[in-house]
C-alpha positions, -999 to +999 in steps of 0.1 A: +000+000+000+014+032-009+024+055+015+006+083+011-012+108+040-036+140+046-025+160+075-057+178+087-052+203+119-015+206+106+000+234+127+035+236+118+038+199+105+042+176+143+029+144+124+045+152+093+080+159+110+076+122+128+063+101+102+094+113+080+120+112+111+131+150+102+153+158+133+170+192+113+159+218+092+180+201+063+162+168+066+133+184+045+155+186+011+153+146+014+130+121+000+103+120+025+089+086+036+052+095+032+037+115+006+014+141+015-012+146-007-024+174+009-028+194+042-050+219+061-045+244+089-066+272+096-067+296+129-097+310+131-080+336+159-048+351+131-070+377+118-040+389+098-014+365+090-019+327+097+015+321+110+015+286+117+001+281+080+028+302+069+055+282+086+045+249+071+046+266+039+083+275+044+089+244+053+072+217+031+054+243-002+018+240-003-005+212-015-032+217-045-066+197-043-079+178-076-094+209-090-058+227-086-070+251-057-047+259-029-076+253-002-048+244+022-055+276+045-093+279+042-120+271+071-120+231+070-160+233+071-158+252+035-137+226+015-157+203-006-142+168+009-142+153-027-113+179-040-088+163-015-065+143-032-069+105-020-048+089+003-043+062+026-038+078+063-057+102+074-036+125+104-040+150+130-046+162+160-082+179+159-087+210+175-093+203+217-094+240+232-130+229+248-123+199+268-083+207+271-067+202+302-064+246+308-101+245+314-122+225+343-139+196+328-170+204+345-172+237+322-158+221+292-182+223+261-167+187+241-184+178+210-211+208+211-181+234+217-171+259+184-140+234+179-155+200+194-179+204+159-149+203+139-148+163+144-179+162+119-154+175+090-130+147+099-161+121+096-171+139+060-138+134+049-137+096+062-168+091+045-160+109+009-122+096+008-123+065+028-087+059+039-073+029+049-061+041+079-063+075+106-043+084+137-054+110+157-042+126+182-062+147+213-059+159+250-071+128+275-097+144+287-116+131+255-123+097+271-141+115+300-160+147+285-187+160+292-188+161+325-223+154+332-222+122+308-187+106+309-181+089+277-201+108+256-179+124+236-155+098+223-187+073+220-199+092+198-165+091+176-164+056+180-199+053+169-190+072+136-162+052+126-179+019+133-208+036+111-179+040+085-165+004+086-137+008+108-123-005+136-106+016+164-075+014+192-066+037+215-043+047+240-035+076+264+001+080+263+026+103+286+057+111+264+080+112+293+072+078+305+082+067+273+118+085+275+105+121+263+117+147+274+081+164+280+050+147+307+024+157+280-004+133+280-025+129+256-049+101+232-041+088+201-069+070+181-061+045+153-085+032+130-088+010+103-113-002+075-126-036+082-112-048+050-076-042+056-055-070+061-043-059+096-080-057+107-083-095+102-054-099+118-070-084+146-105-098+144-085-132+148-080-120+188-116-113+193-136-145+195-164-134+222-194-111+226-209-095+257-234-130+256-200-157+268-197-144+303-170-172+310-150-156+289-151-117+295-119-116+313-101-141+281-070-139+264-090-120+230-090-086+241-063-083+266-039-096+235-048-071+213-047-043+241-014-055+258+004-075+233-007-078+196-023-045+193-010-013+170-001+003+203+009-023+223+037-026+194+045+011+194+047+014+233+050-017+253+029-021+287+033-037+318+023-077+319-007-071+344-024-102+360-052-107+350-062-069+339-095-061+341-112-060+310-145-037+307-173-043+280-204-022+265-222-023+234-226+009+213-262+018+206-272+013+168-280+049+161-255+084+170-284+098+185-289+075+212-255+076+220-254+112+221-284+115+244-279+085+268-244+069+263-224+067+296-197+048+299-162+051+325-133+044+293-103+034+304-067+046+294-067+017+261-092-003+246-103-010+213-140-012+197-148-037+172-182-042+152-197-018+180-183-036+211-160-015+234-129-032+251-114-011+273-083-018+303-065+000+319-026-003+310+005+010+327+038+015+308+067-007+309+096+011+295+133+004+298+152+033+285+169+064+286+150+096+299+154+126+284+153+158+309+147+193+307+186+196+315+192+177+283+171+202+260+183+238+272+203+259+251+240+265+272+254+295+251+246+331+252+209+342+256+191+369+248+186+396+281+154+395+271+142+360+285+157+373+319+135+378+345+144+411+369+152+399+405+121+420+416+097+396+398+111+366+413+105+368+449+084+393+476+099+382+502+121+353+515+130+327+484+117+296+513+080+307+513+060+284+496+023+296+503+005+329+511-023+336+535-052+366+520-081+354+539-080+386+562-059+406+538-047+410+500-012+413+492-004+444+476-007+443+439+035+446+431+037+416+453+007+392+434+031+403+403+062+382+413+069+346+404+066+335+438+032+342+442+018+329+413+034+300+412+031+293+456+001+277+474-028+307+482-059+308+502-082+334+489-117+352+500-138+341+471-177+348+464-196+327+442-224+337+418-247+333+439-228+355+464-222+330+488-185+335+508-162+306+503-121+303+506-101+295+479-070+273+481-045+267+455-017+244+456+022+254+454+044+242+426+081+243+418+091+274+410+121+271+391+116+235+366+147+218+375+170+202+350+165+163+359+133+160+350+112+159+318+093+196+310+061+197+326+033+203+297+034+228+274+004+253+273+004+283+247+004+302+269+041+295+276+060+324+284+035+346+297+027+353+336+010+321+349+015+290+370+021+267+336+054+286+323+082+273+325+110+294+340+145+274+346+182+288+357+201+297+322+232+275+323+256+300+313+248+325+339+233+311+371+203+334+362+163+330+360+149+331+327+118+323+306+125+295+276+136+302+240+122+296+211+149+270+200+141+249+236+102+252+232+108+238+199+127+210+216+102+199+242+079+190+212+105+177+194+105+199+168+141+204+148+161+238+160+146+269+147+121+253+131+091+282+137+115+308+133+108+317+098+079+316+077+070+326+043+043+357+038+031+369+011+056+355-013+085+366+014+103+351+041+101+366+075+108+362+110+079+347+133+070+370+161+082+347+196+050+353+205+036+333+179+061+307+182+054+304+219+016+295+206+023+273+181+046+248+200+017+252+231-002+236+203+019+210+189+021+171+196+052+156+208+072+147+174+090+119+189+059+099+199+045+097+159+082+086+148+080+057+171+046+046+159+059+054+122+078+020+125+047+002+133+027+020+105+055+011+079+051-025+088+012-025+084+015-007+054+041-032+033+015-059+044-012-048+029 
């Protein structure tokens, strides 16, 4: 089966860069593994220039669709699905700002938020192009949103594809207890058409239905979730005994599913022909670990991701927590890395005015060097708990991250964002921008690894 994918949700190329092991700039004037036939990223929020669409441009060129149309950096929900070119793997990681991990779940909007919707264009595009095979990518909390019917969400997705003809595995996946130097957690979702020679190979492992109650708990399912599976190849998991395996049956029609489906997924599982398998797996890796320390830049650095000694600390470095239940810190003082990043109790009123206290958590400070990077938002780099701020090796001092190690923690090549291509010309990205874009990326290394399992299905069919 040829090789060839559609990148949907592209950003600045994350599955793209893995499935063709780029690792430097100059690996894109080689032969890429996988052809892509075409791609799509659109940010509704660049009201001027679409930088990460830019980008991607400078680095790969653009993609026509069959009526010769650059429609590669239009609204998704405008393309007509039958102009994309064909191909065999469908990618991406679908837009997940309304169940993402920066937002509560119980406020989280899932499928019926502005972005959740855009899962209906993947399912057009499944149903007009029918690939072989898709991997997608999203944040965890999938599997659990909305909050007032668990399971919803990604039964409904499940439901589509089995509509479709496909089969589906999935698995919820920390890079950095894989190696990676990042603890960013997130599902991927693999399907495949029921005709494909790897989906027999799969229906050979399940030989029971929800009716054999002896055999709920039988070697079927747990070999395809902990040894025989696409994800059990890519990331190995611990040899549990005797895992729990849980079971449901999909209702017939999206709507029911929709309006009743509730269901407690676990971190894997597969469905197949409607029936969910689902375990929960822990990893097993042996390996190297890649730290933060490994990752940072050790030459000269720009005095402009220094942070002034002021807006480190209010008072001494060995307070951890702060006390405004009788009175608010002045305002100079809530502006320091200290506080916004130490444990707070806090006079709060709720909506319906009644008085409550609010209390907040301390967190490291400083990210120390022997460790992976905690998740990236994109809101990197500005004033909040999430950013990262470590001790520049060079100097001793504090400092925000660059660009370059951003880039890094994703697993992007050096400079990768720092240039893209505007109308016609090449200009510097604002770091800004850049800061955004890698907040919104996938961990790079994570897709190469599954590439080698993909390659494999792929000369068997």
């Amino acid at each position: 089966m040829k090789k060839t994918v559609c990148e949907l949700f592209a950003g600045v190329g994350g599955f793209r860069c893995g499935l063709n092991h780029i690792t430097s700039i100059e690996d894109t004037n080689k032969k890429e593994r996988w052809k892509t036939t075409w791609f799509s990223q659109w940010e509704p929020l660049e009201k001027t220039t679409q930088w990460a669409h830019s980008c991607y441009v400078n680095r790969f060129k653009t993609c026509l669709d069959l009526q010769g149309n650059d429609t590669t950096n239009v609204d998704i929900n405008t393309v007509k699905k039958i102009d994309i070119p064909d191909h065999n793997l469908l990618v991406g990681g679908f837009p997940c700002q309304d169940y993402s991990v920066a937002s509560s779940l119980a406020t989280s909007k899932g499928l019926e938020g502005k972005k959740g919707i855009l899962w209906w264009d993947i399912r057009d595009i499944l149903e007009t192009k029918k690939p072989a095979f898709v991997l997608l990518e999203n944040v965890d909390r999938l599997i659990k949103s909305p909050a007032r019917q668990r399971g919803r969400d990604f039964g409904v997705i499940l439901a589509c594809f089995k509509d479709l003809g496909y089969s589906v595995e999935w698995r919820v996946i920390n890079a950095a207890e894989y190696g990676y130097q990042q603890r960013r957690k997130r599902i991927f979702i693999f399907a495949y058409q029921n005709n494909t020679k790897y989906a027999r190979k799969i229906s050979k492992n399940i030989k029971y239905h929800l009716s054999d109650e002896e055999n709920l708990r039988s070697l079927s399912a747990k070999k395809v979730i902990f040894s025989v599976g696409f994800f059990a190849n890519s990331f190995t998991v611990a040899c549990l005994k005797n895992p729990k395996i849980k079971t449901a049956i999909l209702p017939d029609e999206i709507g029911e599913v929709s309006s009743s489906f509730y269901f407690e997924f676990e971190n894997s599982g597969l469905m197949k022909d409607g029936i969910i398998y689902t375990a929960k797996t822990e990893p097993n890796y042996v390996g190297n670990q890649i730290t933060l320390g490994d990752i940072l830049e050790d030459g000269y650095v720009s005095e402009t991701f220094f942070i002034p000694k002021n807006k480190l600390y209010y008072t001494d470095k060995n307070v951890k927590r702060s006390d405004e239940t009788k009175e608010r810190l002045p305002v100079e003082k809530r502006k320091t890395w200290q506080y916004i990043k130490g444990g707070k109790k806090l006079p709060r009123k709720s909506k319906e005015g009644h008085s409550y206290i609010y209390s907040e958590g301390a967190i490291s400070m400083i990210d120390t060097y022997n460790k992976p990077a905690r998740t990236m938002l994109t809101n990197e780099g500005g004033f909040s708990r999430s950013t990262h701020i470590v001790e520049d090796r060079r100097t001793g001092e504090i400092r925000l991250l660059t660009a370059i190690e951003m880039e890094r923690i994703q697993g992007f090549p050096s400079d990768w964002t720092k240039e893209a291509v505007v109308d016609g010309k090449i200009v510097e990205v604002p770091l800004n921008k850049r800061r955004f874009m890698m907040g919104n990326a996938l961990v790079v290394n994570l897709i190469s690894q599954m590439e080698e399992q993909l390659s494999d299905i792929f000369e068997k069919e």
